[in-house]
C-alpha positions in Angstrom: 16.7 -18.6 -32.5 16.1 -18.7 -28.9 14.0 -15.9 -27.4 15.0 -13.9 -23.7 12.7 -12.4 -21.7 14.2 -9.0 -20.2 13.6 -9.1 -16.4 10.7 -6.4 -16.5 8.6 -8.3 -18.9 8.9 -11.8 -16.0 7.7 -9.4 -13.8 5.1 -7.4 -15.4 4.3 -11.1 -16.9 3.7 -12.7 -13.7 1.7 -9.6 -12.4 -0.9 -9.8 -14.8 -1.2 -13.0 -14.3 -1.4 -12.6 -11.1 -4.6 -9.7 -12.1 -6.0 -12.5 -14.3 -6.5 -14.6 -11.8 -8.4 -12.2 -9.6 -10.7 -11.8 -12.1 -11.1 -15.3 -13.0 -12.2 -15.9 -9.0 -14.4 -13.5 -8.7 -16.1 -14.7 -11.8 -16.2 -18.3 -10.0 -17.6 -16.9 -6.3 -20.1 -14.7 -8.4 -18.9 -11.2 -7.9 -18.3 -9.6 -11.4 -20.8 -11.1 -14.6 -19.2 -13.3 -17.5 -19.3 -9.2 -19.1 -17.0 -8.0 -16.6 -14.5 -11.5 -16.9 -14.5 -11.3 -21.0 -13.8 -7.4 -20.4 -11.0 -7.5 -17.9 -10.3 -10.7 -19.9 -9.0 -8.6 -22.8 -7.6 -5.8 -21.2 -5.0 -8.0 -19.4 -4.3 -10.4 -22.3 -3.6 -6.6 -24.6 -1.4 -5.2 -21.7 0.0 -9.5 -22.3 0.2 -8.9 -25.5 1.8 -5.8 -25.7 4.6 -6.6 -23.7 6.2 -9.5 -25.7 5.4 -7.4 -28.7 5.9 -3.8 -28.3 6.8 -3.1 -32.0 3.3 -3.6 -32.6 2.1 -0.5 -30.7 4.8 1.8 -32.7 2.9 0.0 -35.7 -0.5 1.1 -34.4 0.7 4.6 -34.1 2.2 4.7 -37.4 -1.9 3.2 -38.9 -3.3 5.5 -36.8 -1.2 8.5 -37.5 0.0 8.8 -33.9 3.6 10.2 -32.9 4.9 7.2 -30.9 3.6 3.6 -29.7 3.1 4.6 -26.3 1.1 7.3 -27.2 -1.2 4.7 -28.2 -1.1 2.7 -25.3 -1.5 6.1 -23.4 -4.7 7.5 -25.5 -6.1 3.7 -25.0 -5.7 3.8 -21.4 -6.9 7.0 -20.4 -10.1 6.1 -22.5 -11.0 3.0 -20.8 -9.8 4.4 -17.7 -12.9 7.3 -18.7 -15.5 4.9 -19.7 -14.5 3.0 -15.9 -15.4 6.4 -14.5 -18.5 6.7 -16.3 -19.8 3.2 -15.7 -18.7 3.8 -11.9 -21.0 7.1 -11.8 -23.6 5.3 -13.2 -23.5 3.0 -11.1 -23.0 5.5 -7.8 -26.2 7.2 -9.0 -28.4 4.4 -9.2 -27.3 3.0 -5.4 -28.0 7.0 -4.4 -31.7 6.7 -5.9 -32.4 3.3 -4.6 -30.9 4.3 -1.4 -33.4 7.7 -1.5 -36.3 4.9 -2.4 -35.3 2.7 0.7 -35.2 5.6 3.4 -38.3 7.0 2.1 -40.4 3.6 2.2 -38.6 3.2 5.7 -39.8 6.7 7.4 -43.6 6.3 5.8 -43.6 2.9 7.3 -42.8 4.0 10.6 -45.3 6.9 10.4 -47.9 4.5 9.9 -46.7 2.8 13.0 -46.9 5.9 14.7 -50.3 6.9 14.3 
């Protein structure tokens, strides 16, 4: 039996690759660890995944003992998309501290100058 693709899944298909690739590159020109790559990694080969098998999210639901299979996809996302937000303060608070650190070595410095 011969598979078809419906249109959306092409599209969606070639968009992740697409997001794959991105990560891939800035892996290669050393902008995100080999961390980051495996993570983003995953999360575009599940959202891969998912598409060409979306019976398998109304299975999760069913194991899990949620209502529907996008619910699951739903609950997923908006966790990772929390644990993004928390990484992201994280990291926002530790540029503010070292920024504090820089400004304050910067004005002693140039009191010293000025005396």
């Amino acid at each position: 039996m011969i598979n078809t693709f419906l249109p959306i899944q092409i599209i969606i298909s070639i968009g992740l690759l697409w997001a794959i690739s991105r990560a891939f590159l800035r892996f290669k020109d050393g902008l995100i660890s080999p961390g980051a790559l495996l993570f983003w990694f995953a999360i575009w080969s599940a959202a891969f995944f998912t598409i060409f098998y979306p019976d398998f999210t109304s299975y999760l639901a069913q194991v899990l003992g949620i209502g529907r299979g996008a619910d699951v996809v739903l609950y997923g996302s908006v966790a990772t998309l929390f644990y993004l937000v928390f990484r992201l303060h994280v990291l926002l608070e530790n540029v503010h501290h070292d920024i504090t650190k820089i400004v304050r070595h910067i004005a002693l410095q140039e009191k010293k100058k000025k005396k």
